[in-house]
N, C-alpha and C positions, 0 to 999 in steps of 0.2 A: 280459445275460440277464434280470435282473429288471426291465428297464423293456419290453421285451418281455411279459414277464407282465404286467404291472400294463394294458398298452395293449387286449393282448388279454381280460382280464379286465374293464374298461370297457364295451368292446367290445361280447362276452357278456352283459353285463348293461343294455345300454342297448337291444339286440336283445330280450332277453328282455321288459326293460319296454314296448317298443313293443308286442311282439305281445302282451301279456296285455293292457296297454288295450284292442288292437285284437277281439280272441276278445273280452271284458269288456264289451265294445260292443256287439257282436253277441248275446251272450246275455243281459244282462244288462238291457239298455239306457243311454242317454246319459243318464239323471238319475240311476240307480241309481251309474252311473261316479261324475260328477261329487258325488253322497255320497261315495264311500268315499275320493276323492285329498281331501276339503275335509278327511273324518275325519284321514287320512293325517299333511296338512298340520299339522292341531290338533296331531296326537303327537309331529311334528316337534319345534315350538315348542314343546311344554310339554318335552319332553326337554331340548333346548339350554338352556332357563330354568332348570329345574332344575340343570344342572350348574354354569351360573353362580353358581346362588342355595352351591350346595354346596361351593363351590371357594372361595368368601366365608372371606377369612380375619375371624374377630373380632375388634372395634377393641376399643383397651384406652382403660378409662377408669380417668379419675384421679378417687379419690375425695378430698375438698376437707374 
């Protein structure tokens, strides 16, 4: 049952994203689009980095 949901939830949201690029396009235009998925991308990236950088466990030093 829950891998049913998980497909159909995919699903929905891979339909949703196509038609808001596509509406997005349409009103928007194609450079205004291609702004906001570049923005997008940035927020991706800097998220993912950030969790890495946060998940960093601290190295122990030896003081000599």
């Amino acid at each position: 049952m829950k891998r049913y949901q998980v497909i159909i939830a995919t699903t929905t949201g891979t339909l949703a994203a196509i038609a808001f690029g596509y509406f997005g396009v349409q009103t928007l235009g194609k450079d205004t689009m291609y702004s906001i998925s570049a923005g997008m991308f940035g927020v991706g990236a800097g998220a993912s980095v950030s969790q890495v950088v946060s998940n960093r466990k601290p190295r122990r030093t030896v003081r000599t």
